[in-house]
C-alpha positions as MATLAB code, in Angstrom:
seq = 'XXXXXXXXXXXXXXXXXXXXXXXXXXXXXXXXXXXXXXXXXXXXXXXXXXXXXXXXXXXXXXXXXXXXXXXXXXXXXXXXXXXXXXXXXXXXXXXXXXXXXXXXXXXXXXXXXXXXXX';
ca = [
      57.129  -82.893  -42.436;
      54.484  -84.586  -44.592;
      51.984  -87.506  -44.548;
      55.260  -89.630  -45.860;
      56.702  -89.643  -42.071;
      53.598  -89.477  -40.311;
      52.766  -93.248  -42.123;
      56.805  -94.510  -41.495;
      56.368  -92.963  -37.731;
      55.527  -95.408  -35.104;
      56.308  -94.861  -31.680;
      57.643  -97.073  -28.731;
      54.822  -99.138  -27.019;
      56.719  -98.172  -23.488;
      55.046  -94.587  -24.815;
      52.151  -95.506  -25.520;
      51.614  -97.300  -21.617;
      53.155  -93.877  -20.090;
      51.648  -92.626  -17.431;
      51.648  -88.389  -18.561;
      53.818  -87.005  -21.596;
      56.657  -86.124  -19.503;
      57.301  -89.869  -18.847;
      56.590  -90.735  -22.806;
      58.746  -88.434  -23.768;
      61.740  -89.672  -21.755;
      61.200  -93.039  -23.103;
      60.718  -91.834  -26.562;
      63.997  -90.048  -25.929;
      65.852  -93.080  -24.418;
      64.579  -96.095  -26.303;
      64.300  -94.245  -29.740;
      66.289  -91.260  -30.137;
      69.328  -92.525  -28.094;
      69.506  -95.886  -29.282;
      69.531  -94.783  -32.888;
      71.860  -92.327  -32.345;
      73.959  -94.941  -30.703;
      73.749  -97.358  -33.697;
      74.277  -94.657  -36.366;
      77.257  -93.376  -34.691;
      78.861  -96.845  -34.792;
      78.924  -97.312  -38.463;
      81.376  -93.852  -38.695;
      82.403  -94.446  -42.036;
      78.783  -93.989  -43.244;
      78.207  -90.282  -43.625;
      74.355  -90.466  -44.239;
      74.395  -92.822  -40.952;
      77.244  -90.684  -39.030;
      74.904  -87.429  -39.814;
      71.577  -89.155  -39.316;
      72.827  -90.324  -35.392;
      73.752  -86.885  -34.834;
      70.316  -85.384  -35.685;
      68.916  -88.329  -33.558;
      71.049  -86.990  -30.460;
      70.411  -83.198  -30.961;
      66.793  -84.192  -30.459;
      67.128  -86.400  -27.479;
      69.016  -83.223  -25.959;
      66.222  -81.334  -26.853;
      63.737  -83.525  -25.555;
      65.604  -84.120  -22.130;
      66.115  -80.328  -21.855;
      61.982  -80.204  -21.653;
      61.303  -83.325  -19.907;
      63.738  -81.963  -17.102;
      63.586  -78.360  -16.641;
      60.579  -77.369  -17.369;
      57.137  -77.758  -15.697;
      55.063  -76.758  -18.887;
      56.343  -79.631  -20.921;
      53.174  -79.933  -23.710;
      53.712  -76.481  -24.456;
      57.697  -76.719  -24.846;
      57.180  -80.166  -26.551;
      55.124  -78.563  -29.182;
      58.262  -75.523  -29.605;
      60.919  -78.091  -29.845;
      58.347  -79.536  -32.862;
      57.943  -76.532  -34.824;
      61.836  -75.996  -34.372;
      62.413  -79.646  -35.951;
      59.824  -78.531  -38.854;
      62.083  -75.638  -39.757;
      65.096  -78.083  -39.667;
      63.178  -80.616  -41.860;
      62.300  -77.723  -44.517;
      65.707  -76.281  -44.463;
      67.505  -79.017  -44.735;
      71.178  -79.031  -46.609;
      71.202  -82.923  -46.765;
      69.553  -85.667  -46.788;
      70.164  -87.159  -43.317;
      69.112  -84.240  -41.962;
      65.846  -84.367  -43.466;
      65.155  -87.440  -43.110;
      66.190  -87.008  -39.010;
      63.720  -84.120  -39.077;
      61.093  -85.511  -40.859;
      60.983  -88.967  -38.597;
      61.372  -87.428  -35.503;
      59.593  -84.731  -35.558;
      56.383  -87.306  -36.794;
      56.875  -89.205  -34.046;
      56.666  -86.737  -31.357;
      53.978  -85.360  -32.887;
      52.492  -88.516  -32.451;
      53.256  -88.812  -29.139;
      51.731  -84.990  -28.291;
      48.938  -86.341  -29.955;
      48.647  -89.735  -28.236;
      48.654  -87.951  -25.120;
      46.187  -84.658  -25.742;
      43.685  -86.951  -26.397;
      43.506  -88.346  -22.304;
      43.067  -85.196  -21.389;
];
């Protein structure tokens, strides 16, 4: 990721009012991820869009599996970040680093966002 995403990244303002990362994240997950995911995946006959929705869902996954299962959630947030870094650097296409470089940006945002209440 580079400062490119980091300036395009902006992050729901349901996130920003959370009250711990845990809840953020599910919101991030629902209202961003999921609902471009959903949108992507309607316009099928685009394969940038088709691929770029499928990146978007792979993360929400992700992002549930942490916000669900696991009590340490900043430090599995962070692992699920540096695993979308190595997707956005070894990209094969250009939805896929694009997908990588947004998301991971805005989580990283979000991690952010909240390590600063502490």
């Amino acid at each position: 990721m580079n400062d490119f995403y980091f300036n395009k990244a902006s992050i729901p303002r349901e996130c920003k009012g959370s009250l711990d990362l845990r809840d953020a994240l599910r919101i991030y997950a629902t209202k961003r991820l999921l609902h471009v995911s959903d949108v992507c995946l309607e316009n099928s006959h685009d394969k940038f869009r088709k691929e770029f929705g499928h990146w978007h869902m792979r993360y929400a996954n992700m992002v549930f599996v942490v916000t669900e299962a696991i009590q340490d959630v900043d430090y599995l947030i962070r692992s699920v970040i540096t695993w979308i870094e190595q997707d956005f650097e070894n990209a094969m296409t250009g939805a896929a680093r694009e997908a990588a470089g947004l998301c991971g940006a805005e989580l990283t945002k979000i991690v952010n966002l909240y390590e600063t209440r502490k």
